[in-house]
N, C-alpha and C positions, 0 to 999 in steps of 0.2 A: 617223462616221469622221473621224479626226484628219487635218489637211491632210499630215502626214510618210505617213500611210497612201494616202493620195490619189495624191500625187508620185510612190511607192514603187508600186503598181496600176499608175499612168498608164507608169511605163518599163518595166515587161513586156507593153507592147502592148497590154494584154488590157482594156482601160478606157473603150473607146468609148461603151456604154449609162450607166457614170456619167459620162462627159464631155456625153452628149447630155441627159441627167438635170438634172447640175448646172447647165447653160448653161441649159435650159429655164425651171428654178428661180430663177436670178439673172435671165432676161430679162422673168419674168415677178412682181418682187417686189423693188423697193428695197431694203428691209429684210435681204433674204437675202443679196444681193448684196453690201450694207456690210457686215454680220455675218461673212457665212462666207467670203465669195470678197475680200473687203478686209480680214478677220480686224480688226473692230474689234468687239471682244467685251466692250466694257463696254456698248453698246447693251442694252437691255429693255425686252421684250415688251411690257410695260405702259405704256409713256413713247413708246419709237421706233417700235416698229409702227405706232401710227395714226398716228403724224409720218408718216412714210415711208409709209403707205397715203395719209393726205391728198397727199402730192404728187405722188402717179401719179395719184387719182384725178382731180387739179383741173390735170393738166401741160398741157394746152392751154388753162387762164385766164390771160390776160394781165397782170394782175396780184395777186397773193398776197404775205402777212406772216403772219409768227411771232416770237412773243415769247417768249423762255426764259430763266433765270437763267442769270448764267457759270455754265459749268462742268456742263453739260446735253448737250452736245456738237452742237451747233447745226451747229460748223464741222465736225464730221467727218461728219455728214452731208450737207451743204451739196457737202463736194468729191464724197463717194462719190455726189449726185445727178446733179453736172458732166459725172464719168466714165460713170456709169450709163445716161445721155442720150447722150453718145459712142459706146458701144459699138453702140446703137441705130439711129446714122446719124451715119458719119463725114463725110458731108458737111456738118454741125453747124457754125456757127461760134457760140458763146459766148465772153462777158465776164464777168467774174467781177471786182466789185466790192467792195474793203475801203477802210480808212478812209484809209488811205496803201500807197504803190507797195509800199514792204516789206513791209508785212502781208498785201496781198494775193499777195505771190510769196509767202510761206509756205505758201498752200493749192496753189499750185502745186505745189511739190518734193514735196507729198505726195504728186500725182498722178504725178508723173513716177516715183518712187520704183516703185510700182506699176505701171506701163509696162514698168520696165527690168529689177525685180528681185523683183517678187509671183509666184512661178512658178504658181499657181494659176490665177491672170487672164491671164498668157502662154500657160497651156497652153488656159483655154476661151478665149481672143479674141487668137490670132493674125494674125488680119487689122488689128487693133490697134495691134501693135508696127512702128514706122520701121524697116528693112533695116540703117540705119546713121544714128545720129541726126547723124551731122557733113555729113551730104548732104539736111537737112531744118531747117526752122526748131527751134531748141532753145535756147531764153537761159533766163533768170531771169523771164520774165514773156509768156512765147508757146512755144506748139508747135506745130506742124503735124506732124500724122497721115495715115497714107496716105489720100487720097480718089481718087474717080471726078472729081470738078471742081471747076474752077480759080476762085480767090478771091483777094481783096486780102486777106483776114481770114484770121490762123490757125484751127486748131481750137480753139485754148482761150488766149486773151487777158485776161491778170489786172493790174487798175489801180488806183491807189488813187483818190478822190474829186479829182477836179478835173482830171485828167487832160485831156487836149487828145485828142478821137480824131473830128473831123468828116470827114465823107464814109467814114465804116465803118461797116456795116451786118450786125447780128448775130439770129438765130435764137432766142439765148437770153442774156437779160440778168440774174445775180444778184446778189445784195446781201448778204456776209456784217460786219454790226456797221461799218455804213461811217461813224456818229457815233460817236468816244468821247467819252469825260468830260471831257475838257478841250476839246473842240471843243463841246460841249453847253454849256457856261459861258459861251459867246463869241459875243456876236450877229455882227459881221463873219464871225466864222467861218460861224456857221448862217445866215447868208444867201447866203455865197458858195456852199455846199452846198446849198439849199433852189434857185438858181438853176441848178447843176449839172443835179439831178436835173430840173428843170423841161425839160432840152434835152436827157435819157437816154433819151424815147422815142424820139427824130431816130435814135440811133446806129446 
């Protein structure tokens, strides 16, 4: 069933067993979740399923690496893991690390994107959506999502390598391509970052 079939079902009422179905499916399967309900459909079977299986399977080892060629979609799965983990427990605070402040708000606006305007993921995860984002944290690199309890930490705080964040303390810390190629060339640089991470379990 095409998501315009979905939409189209879900406004005559009559859609609750596939809304209990589809929510089941996405809460119980990464993969599905990116694919159908985040409609990123150049994912396959063959490449992102075990991706996306290995990361539910191993989501309480403290720490994991994956190495992929660009253009493998490392980052689209990375953010739809973000969210995926969000919808699961909004009391969630995650970081979400890239290699600079801007690159890391990129994975951002795609989350947010999907928040505001994926009616799919509106319609299975209302409890999801902020009432009114101008009465809630909402910039270029933080959100807070409705929770049950109160934190210094948004729900989802994205920063580039070197960032200053002592005395915050997060649930879930990732790392999408936080060295580039030109910071790989530069010892100054890869030691400034090699001491970075040294003091990324503290956060």
């Amino acid at each position: 069933m095409s998501p315009t079939s979905v939409l189209e079902l879900a406004k005559t009422g009559a859609a609750e067993d596939l809304k209990s179905e589809m929510r089941a499916q996405a809460d119980s399967s990464l993969y599905y979740f990116a694919k159908v309900i985040l409609g990123y459909d150049r994912l396959v079977d063959y490449l992102h399923l075990p991706f996306c299986e290995h990361l539910q399977s191993t989501q309480d080892t403290r720490k994991r690496g994956y190495l992929y060629p660009r253009g493998h979609f490392k980052s689209t799965i990375f953010k739809a893991y973000i969210l995926w983990r969000v919808t699961k427990n909004l009391n969630l605070r995650v970081l979400g690390v890239g290699e600079a402040d801007k690159i890391a708000c990129k994975n951002l606006r795609d989350i947010k994107w999907h928040i505001l305007n994926n009616e799919i993921f509106r319609w299975l995860y209302p409890e999801v959506i902020p009432e009114d984002i101008n009465k809630t944290k909402w910039t270029d690199n933080e959100i807070l999502l409705p929770r049950k309890r109160s934190f210094d930490e948004s729900t989802i705080t994205m920063v580039g390598v070197g960032a200053k964040h002592t005395g915050f303390h997060y649930d879930l810390v990732g790392y999408d391509d936080p060295i580039g190629f030109v910071a790989a060339q530069s010892s100054p640089e890869m030691e400034s970052c090699i001491e970075w991470f040294k003091m990324a379990p503290g956060l």
